[in-house]
C-alpha positions as a Markdown table, in Angstrom:
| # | Residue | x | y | z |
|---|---|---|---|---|
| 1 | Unk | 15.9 | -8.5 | 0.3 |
| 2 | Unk | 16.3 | -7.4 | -3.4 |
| 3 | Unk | 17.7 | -3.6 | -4.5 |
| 4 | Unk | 15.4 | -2.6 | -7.8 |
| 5 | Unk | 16.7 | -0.7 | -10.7 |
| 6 | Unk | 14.7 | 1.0 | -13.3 |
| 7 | Unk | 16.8 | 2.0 | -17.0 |
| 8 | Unk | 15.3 | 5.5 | -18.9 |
| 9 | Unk | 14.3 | 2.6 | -21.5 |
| 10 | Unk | 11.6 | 0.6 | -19.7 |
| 11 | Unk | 14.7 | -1.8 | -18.3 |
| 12 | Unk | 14.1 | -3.7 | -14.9 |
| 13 | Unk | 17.1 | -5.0 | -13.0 |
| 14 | Unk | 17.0 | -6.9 | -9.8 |
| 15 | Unk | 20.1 | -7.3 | -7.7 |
| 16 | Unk | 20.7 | -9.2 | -4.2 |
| 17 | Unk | 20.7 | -6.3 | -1.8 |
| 18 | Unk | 24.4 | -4.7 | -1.8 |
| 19 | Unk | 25.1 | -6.7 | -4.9 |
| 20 | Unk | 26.6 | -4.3 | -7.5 |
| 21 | Unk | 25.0 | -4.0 | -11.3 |
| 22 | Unk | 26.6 | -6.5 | -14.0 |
| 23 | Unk | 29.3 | -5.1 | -16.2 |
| 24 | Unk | 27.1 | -6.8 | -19.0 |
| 25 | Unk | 24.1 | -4.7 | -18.5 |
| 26 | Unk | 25.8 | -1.4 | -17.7 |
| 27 | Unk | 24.2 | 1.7 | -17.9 |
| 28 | Unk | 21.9 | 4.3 | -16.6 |
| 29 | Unk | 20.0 | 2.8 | -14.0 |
| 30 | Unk | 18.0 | 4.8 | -11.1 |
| 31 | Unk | 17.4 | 2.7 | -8.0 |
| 32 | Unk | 14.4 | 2.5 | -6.7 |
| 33 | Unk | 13.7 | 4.2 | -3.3 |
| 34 | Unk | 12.2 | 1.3 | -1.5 |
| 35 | Unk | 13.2 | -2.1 | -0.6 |
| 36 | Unk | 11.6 | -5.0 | -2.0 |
| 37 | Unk | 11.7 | -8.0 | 0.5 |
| 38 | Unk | 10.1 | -10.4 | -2.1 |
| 39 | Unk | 10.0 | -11.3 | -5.3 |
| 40 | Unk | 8.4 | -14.1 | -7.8 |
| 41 | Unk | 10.3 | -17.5 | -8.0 |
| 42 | Unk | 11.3 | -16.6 | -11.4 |
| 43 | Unk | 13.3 | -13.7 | -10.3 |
| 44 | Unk | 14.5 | -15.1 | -6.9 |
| 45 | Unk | 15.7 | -18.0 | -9.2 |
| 46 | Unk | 17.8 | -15.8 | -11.4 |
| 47 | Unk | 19.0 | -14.1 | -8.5 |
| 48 | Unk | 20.4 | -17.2 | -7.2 |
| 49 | Unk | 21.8 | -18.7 | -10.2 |
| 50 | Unk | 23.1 | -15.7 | -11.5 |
| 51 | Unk | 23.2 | -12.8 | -9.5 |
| 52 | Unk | 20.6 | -10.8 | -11.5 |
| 53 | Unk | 17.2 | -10.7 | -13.1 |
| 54 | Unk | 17.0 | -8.3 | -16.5 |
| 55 | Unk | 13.9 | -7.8 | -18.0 |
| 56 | Unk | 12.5 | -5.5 | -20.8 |
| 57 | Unk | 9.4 | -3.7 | -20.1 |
| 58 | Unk | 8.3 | -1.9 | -22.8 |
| 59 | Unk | 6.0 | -5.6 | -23.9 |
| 60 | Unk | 4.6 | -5.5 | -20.1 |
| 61 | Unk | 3.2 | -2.2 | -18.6 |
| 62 | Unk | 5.2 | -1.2 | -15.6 |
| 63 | Unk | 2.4 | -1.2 | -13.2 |
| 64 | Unk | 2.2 | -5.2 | -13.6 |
| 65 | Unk | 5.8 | -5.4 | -13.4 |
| 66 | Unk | 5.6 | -3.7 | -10.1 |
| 67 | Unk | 2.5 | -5.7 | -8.6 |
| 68 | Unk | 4.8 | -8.8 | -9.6 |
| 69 | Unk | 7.9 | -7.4 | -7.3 |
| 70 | Unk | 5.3 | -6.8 | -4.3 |
């Protein structure tokens, strides 16, 4: 299970659930109200290898990013 947070500038940040946010990408970030239970490979990857996925979604529309997390 994956904790999802959202930055005021379009920012995604997936964490293991209970896993605390990176010092290096500190910030604003609002959690998101629901669990996710899965995610893509790409994501569940970078979760393994190193405790977080960041991505950027002002190129990608946030409903897409969404579907991907579902």
């Amino acid at each position: 299970m994956y904790d999802v947070y959202l930055s005021k500038s379009n920012e995604l940040l997936v964490v293991a659930r209970g896993g605390s946010i990176p010092l290096a990408i500190s910030g604003r970030w609002r959690k998101r109200k629901r669990l996710v239970r899965s995610v893509s490979r790409s994501i569940r990857d970078d979760v393994r290898r190193y405790g977080y996925h960041h991505r950027n979604l002002a190129k990608r529309s946030v409903a897409s990013a969404e579907a991907e997390l579902q």
